[in-house]
N, C-alpha and C positions, 0 to 999 in steps of 0.2 A: 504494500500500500504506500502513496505516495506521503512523505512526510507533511511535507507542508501544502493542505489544500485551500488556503484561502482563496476565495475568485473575487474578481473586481468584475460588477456589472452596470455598461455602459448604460442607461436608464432614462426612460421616459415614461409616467403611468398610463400616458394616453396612447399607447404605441403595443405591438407587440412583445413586448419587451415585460411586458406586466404582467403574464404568463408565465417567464421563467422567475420572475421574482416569487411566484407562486411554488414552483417547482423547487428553490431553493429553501424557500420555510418547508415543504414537506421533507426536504431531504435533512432537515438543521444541520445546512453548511454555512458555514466560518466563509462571510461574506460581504462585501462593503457596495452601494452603489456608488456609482458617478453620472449625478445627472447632466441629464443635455437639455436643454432648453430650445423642444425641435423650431418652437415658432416664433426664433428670436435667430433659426439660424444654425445654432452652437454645432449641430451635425455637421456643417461645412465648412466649418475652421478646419486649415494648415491641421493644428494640433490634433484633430480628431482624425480625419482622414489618413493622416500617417499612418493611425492603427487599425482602420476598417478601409481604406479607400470607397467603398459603395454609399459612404455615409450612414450605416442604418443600424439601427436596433434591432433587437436587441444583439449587442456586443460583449463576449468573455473573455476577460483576460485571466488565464493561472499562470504566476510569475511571469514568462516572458513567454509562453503561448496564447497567440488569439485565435480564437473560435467565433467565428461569423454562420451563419443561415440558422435559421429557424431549429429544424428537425437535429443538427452536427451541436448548437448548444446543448439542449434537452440533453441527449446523450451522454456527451461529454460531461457533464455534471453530474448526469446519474449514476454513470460508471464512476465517477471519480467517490460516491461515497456509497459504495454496496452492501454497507449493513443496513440502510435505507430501504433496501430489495427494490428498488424503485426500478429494474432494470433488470430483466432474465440475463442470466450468463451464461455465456458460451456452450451449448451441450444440453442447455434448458427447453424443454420441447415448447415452452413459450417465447423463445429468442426470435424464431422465424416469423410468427405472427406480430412479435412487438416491431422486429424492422420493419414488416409490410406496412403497419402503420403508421410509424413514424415518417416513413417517405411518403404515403399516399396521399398525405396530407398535401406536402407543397410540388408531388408532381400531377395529383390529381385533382382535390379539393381545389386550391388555389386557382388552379388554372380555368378550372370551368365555373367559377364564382365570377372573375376577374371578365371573362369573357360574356358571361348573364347579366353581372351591373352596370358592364358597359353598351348593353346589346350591340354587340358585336356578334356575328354569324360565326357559329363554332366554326373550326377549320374540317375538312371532308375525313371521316372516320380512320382514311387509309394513314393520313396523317396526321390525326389528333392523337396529343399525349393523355388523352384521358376517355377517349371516346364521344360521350355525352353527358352534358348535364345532369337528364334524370340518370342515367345509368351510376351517375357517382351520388346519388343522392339515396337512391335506392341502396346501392352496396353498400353503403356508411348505414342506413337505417335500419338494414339485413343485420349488419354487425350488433351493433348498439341492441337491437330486441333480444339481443343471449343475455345478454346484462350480469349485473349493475355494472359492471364497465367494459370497456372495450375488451380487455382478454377476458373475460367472466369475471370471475370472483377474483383475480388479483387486478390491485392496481399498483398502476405504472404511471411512467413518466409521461409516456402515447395518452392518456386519461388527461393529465393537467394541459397539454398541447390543445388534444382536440374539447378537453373542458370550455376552456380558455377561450378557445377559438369560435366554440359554439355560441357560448354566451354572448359573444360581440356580434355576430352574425344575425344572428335571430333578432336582439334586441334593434339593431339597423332596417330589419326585416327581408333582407337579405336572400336567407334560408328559411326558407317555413317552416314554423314551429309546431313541428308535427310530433306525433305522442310519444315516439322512441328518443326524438329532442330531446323535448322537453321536461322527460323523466331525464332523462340520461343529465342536463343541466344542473337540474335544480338537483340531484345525487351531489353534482361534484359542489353546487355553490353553497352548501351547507356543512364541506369539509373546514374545521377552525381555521386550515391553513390562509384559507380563502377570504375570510372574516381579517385575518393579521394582515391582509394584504393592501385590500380594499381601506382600512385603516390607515398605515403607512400612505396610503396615495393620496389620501384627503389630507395628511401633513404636508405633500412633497407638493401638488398640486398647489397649495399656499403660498409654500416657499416659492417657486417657481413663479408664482404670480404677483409676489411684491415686487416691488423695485427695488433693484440694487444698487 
């Protein structure tokens, strides 16, 4: 195990980024944020882009490694404290269904969300990374009815992601808040962790809004 796991998370509450802060109180890791203040800017400062160039949140740094994309954070967090179980290990016959997750999110979810709020014409099946809409709608809704979470009865990191993600989406209206949702939701908005978070954001969201 690595000795020193502190991470520094690059942080903004109104961004996706407020998902792994989520994912770090369930994991109680030895953690500090650094906020950005997206709509003043601070993402595109010289000093930020050194360490992300994409400008975006959420950002990990452990000591002198950074971890950028969505699904590559989640992970690398979870794995970095696995008495947490937050994370099937290697051999685990739940490892292959928690990767499928974890990726299907930003090569499928995202992509055909992104394409429906923009109505924009999905691309022709032969060449869509995710096929269709409902097709990912359905297959997430398939999943989610085995419940109470994404693997069944354990959860995981995959769980605070697509918690996380659910919850912004529905409430935008986005994603129809259909009953395997909306159970599946309000399971995860009712874990403490999730309460400690929402907390913290009503501080940080203050901070951020005074003048400095």
């Amino acid at each position: 195990m690595t000795a020193n796991r502190h991470l520094v998370l690059f942080y903004n509450p109104q961004s996706r980024a407020a998902g792994v802060l989520t994912l770090l109180e369930e994991l109680k890791a030895d953690y500090e944020l650094h906020l950005l203040n997206l709509q003043a800017g601070e993402q595109r400062k010289p000093e930020f882009l050194a360490i992300n160039p994409m400008g975006k949140v959420p950002t990990l740094k452990h000591g002198e490694v950074v971890v950028t994309e969505q699904a590559s954070v989640y992970m690398y967090a979870a794995e970095l404290y696995p008495e947490a179980k937050m994370s099937p290990a290697v051999g685990d016959p739940l490892r292959g269904p928690y990767l499928r997750w974890m990726v299907f999110y930003g090569s499928c979810f995202e992509p055909a969300l992104s394409d429906r709020s923009m109505n924009r014409e999905p691309p022709p099946l032969g060449r869509s990374p995710y096929g269709d809409y409902d097709l990912v709608i359905s297959t997430l809704t398939k999943q989610l009815s085995k419940g109470p979470w994404i693997l069944g009865d354990t959860f995981t990191a995959a769980d605070v992601l697509w918690g996380s993600a659910l919850t912004w989406v529905t409430a935008f209206k986005l994603v129809p808040e259909l009953p395997e949702i909306k159970a599946y939701i309000d399971r995860f908005n009712a874990r403490p962790a999730v309460a400690r978070v929402h907390a913290k954001n009503a501080e940080i969201a203050a901070k951020l809004a005074s003048p400095r």
